[in-house]
Structures are given as structure tokens and as C-alpha cells.
C-alpha positions in Angstrom: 16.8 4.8 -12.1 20.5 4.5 -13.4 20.9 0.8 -14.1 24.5 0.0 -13.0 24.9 -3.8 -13.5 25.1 -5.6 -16.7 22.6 -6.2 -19.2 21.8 -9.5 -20.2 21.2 -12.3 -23.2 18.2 -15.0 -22.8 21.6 -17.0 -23.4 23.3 -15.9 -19.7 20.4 -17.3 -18.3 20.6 -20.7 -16.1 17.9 -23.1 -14.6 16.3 -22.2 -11.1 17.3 -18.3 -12.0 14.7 -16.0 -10.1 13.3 -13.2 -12.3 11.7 -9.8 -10.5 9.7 -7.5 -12.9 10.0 -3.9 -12.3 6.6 -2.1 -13.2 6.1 0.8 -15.6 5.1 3.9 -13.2 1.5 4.3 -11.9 -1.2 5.9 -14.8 -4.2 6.9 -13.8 -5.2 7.2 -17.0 -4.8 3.5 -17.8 -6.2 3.0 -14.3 -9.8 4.9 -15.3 -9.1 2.7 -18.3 -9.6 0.0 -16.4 -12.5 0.6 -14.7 -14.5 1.2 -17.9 -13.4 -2.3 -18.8 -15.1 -3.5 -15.7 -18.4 -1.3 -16.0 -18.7 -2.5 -19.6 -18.0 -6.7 -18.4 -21.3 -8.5 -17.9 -19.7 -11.2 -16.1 -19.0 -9.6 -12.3 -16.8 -12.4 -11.6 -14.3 -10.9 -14.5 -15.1 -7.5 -13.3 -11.2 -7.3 -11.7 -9.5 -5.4 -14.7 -8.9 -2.1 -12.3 -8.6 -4.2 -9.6 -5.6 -6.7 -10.5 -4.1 -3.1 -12.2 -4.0 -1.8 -8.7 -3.1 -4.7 -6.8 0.7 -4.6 -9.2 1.3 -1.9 -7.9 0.1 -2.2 -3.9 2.7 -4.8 -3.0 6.0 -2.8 -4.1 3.8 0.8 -2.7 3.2 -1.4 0.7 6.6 -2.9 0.8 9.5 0.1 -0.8 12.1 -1.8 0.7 15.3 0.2 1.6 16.0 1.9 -1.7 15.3 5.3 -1.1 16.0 8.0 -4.7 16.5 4.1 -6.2 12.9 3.2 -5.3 11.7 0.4 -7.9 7.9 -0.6 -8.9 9.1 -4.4 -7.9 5.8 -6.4 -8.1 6.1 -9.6 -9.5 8.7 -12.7 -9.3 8.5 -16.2 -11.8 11.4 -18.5 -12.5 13.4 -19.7 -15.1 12.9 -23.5 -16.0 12.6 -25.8 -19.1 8.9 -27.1 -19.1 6.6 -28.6 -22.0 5.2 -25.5 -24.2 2.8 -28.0 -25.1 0.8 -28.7 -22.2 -2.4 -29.4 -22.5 -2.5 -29.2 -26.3 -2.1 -33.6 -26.9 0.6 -33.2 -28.7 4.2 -34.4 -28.2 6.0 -33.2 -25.1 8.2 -30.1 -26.2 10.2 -29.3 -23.1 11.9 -25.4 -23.8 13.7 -22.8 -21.5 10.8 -20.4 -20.4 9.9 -17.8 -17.9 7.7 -20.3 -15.4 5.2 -18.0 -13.1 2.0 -17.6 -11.9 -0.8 -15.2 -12.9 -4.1 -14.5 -13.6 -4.8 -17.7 -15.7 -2.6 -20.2 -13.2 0.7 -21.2 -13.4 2.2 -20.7 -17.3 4.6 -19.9 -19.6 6.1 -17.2 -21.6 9.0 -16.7 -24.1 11.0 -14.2 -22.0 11.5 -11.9 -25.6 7.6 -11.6 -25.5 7.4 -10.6 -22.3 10.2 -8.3 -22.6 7.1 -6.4 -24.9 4.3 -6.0 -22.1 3.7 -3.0 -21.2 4.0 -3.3 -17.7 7.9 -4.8 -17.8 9.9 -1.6 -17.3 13.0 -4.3 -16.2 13.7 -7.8 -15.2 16.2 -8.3 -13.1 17.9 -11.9 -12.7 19.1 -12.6 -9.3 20.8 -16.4 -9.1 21.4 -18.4 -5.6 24.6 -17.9 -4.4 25.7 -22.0 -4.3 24.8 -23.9 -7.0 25.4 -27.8 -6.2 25.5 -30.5 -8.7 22.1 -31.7 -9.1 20.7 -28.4 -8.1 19.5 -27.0 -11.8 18.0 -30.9 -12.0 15.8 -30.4 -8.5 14.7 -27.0 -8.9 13.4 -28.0 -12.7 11.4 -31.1 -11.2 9.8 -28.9 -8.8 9.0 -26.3 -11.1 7.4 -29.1 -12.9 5.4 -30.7 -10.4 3.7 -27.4 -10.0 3.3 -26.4 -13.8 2.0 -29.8 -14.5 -1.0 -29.3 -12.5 -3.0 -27.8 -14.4 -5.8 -27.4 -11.8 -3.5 -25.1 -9.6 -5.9 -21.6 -9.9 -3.7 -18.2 -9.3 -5.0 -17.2 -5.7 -6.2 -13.6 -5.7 -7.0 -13.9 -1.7 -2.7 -14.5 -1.3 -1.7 -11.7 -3.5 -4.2 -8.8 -1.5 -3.0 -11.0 1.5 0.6 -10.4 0.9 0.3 -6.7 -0.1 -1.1 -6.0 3.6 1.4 -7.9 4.9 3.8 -5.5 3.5 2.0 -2.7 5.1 2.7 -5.2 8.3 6.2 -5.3 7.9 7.6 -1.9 8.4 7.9 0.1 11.5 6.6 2.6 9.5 4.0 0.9 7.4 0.3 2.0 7.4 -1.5 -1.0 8.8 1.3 -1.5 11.7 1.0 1.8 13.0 -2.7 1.2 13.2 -2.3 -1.4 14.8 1.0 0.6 17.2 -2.1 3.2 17.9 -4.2 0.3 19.8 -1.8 -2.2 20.8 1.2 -0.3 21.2 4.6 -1.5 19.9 5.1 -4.7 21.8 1.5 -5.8 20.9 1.8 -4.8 17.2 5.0 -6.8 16.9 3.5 -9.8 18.6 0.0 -9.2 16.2 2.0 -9.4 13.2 3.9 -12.5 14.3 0.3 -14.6 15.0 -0.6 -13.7 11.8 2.0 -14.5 9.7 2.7 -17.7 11.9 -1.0 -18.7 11.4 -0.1 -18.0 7.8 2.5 -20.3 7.3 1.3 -22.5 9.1 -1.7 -22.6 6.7 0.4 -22.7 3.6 2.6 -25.9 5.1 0.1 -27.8 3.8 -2.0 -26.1 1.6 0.4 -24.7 -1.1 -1.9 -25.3 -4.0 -4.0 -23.0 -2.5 -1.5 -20.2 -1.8 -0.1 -19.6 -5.4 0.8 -16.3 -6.2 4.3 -15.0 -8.2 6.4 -14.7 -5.0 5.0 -17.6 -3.0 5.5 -20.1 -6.5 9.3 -19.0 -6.6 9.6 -19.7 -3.0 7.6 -23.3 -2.9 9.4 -24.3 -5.8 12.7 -23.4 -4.0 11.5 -24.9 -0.2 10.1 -28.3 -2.3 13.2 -28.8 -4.2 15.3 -28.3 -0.9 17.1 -24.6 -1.3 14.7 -22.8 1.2 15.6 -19.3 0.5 16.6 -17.2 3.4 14.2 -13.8 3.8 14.6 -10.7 5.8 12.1 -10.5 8.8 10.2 -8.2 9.7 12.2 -4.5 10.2 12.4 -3.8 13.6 14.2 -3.1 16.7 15.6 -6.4 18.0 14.8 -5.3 21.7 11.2 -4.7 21.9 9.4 -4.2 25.3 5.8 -3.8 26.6 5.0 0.4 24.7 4.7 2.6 28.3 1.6 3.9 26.7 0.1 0.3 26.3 -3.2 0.9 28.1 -5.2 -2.0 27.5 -5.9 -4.2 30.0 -3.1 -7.4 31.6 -5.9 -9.8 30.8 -6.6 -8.5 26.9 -3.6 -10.9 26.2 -2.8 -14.3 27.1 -0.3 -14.4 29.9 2.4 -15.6 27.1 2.1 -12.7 25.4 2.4 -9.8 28.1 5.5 -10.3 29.2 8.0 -8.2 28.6 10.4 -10.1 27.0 12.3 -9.7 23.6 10.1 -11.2 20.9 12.3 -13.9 19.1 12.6 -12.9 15.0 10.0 -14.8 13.5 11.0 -17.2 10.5 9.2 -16.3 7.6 10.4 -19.0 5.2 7.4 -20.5 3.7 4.2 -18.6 1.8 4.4 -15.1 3.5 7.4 -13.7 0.6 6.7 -10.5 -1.5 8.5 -10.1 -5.0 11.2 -7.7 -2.8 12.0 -10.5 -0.2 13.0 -12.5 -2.9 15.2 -10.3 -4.2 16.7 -9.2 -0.8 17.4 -12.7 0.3 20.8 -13.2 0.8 20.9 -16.8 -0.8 21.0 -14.9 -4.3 22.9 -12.6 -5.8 22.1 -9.9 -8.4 24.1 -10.8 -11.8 22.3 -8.9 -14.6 18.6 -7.2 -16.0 16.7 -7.2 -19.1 15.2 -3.7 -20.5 11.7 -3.5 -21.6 11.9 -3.2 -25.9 
């Protein structure tokens, strides 16, 4: 990809600035690697080497976005935020700007030069929100804080394979929404796919330390300091009707949801955000990237 915005110093970086991490492409070499990591483990619950490889790489295949030849490996989001590099260690409080996300071992830290070194960061792009009010560096930090404190927050697993079918869900011409086109036909695959990601979000109102995964920690920090960031919905023609092929039954759905009315966009503002969403939101703006050294 021809990278045609302007590279960046830690230095141009500001409080509450969203990072997305492009991925190195796909080896199935390091994949088979993988897998002889997990026949070797004795522990099965740490048997998920091949599997968290995969699952970087199954939320930007299941959600491509509208790139086309520009197609990027997007697959993980954290935030920039000044929190205490000490945690956890009883020693004095030592508050420093750091990458703030969430990953296999919880919500942490990393110095964004030693990231810059892992070999799955081909780039990191920097996208900041579009107004920045006074105190809004100040609330975005204490939020990022009140989540990086708690130490007991665990990474869940069950939100990241969650999100990377909901991706397949949120194209017209994703895999697990034309399944479900084939059975239910397009009204009925539109309105599946808005109970379950209402029923989602719903959830995740209320259970957010349950629902921590890169994306959904950028946008919880965002909704809980009060700068809900605006996402895309799902892609799809606005006037959708009852499919003429539809032959299930009137009474396999509830009354409410066989008639043949428009299907209002759904609001997917709270847990249900992929790395991409972020990016495409149109509360932030794109100002710079990092290179992998």
C-alpha cells in the first residue's frame, strides 16, 4: 500500500488519540508455527497460540471495509493515555504517555517505540476526534484510568470471535449474512442481524468489564468519558422489504417483524465496534501513521 499521509513522532501524539494497527500479511508458515506451540503446551487452557494468530487476522478478512487495491490487515485498536507504568509493582505512582489497550493478558501498557518492533505492526495509524473541548484530553485520561486500574478486568476472548462474526454480519455481501439471506431472505437477515446486535448491546450496557476487547476498550473509554463515537451501520439498502422468495411461514416471525416496513438503521454505539468502525467513524479524522522498524 502507498502510504500518502504524514509520518509521525511519539511527540505529535495527543491524549485520547485512537491508534489502529495494521497487520503484517497472513503466513502460513508462522500459522503451522503456531500450532506446534499448541501440540507441544501441556496446559489446554493455553493451547490458543494458532488460535489468537488466526483470530488477528479474521476481524479485518470478515470486515474489508470499502478499500478495495488499498485493502489493509486492520485488526486491532488501543488508545493513547498517560497511566502509571508502575501498576501493580508497590512502588511510587509513575504516570507516562503510553499506548493503553487490551490484549491477551488484560488491559496494559506499552512504550509505542517497542511496539513499533512486533512483528505483527506493519503500521499504526493515528486517527484523533474531530472537536477537542477543553477538558476533553482530562476525561478521556480518567476513563482510560478507571479501566486500566482494574486490574481484574480479563481480555474477553468470547467478544473478539464475537465481533469477527459480526463482521461477517455486516456486509450485504458477507459470508454469515448470506447464509442467513439463503433461509430468511433479505428482510429477515436484516432484521436477524439487528436482534442480535441489539441483544448485544444491550448486554454490554451493563456488563462492560465483561466485553473488553481492543475496539470495544477504545469505544467504552470514549462512551464513559462522554465523546460516544459515531460508527457506520450496517451496509445496506436503506429501503428493505419482505425478499419475494421469503418462503417461510407468516407465523415463523412475530407479527412486528413481518411487516413490510423499512427497518430503521440500528445504532450501534456501544460494544458491537471492530478496529475498522473505529477508524471509519466520522468523529475522527486521520492525521498521520507510524512504520513498523
Amino acid at each position: 500500500m502507498q502510504l500518502r499521509m504524514k509520518p509521525l513522532h511519539q511527540t505529535d501524539l495527543q491524549i485520547g488519540d485512537v491508534l489502529i494497527f495494521e497487520n503484517q500479511d497472513f503466513s502460513y508458515v508462522k500459522f503451522l508455527d503456531e500450532l506446534k506451540k499448541d501440540y507441544f503446551e501441556e496446559d489446554p487452557k493455553k493451547r490458543m497460540h494458532a488460535a489468537f494468530y488466526l483470530l488477528l487476522y479474521m476481524i479485518p478478512w470478515f470486515d474489508p471495509g470499502k478499500e478495495g487495491k488499498e485493502y489493509r490487515n486492520i485488526y486491532h485498536a488501543a488508545i493513547w493515555g498517560n497511566v502509571d507504568v508502575n501498576r501493580g509493582q508497590h512502588k511510587q505512582a509513575n504516570n507516562l504517555d503510553r499506548i493503553v489497550q487490551a490484549g491477551r493478558a488484560g488491559i496494559v501498557q506499552a512504550e509505542l517505540e517497542a511496539t513499533l518492533k512486533e512483528e505483527s505492526v506493519k503500521n499504526i495509524y493515528v486517527y484523533r476526534r474531530r472537536e477537542l473541548p477543553v477538558d476533553f484530553q482530562q476525561k478521556i485520561n480518567a476513563a482510560t484510568r478507571a479501566f486500566y486500574d482494574d486490574v481484574s478486568i480479563p481480555y474477553s476472548y468470547e467478544t473478539a470471535w464475537l465481533l469477527a462474526v459480526i463482521c461477517s454480519m455486516r456486509y450485504t455481501d458477507g459470508a454469515l449474512y448470506k447464509m442467513l439471506e439463503k433461509h430468511l431472505g433479505v428482510w429477515g437477515a436484516h432484521k436477524m442481524v439487528d436482534m442480535i446486535q441489539s441483544l448485544i448491546n444491550e448486554y454490554s450496557s451493563e456488563h462492560q468489564k465483561e466485553m473488553v476487547a481492543c475496539s470495544t476498550l477504545v469505544a467504552m473509554i470514549y462512551k464513559n468519558a462522554g465523546y460516544e463515537l459515531e460508527v457506520k451501520e450496517l451496509e445496506a439498502d436503506p429501503k428493505i422489504e419482505v425478499h419475494p422468495d421469503l418462503k417461510l411461514s407468516e407465523d415463523f416471525f412475530h407479527p412486528s417483524f413481518t411487516t413490510k416496513k423499512p427497518i430503521q438503521p440500528l445504532e450501534v454505539k456501544e460494544t458491537v465496534i471492530t478496529p475498522r468502525q473505529l477508524a471509519e467513524s466520522p468523529d475522527v479524522e486521520l492525521i498521520g501513521y507510524f512504520h513498523h522498524v
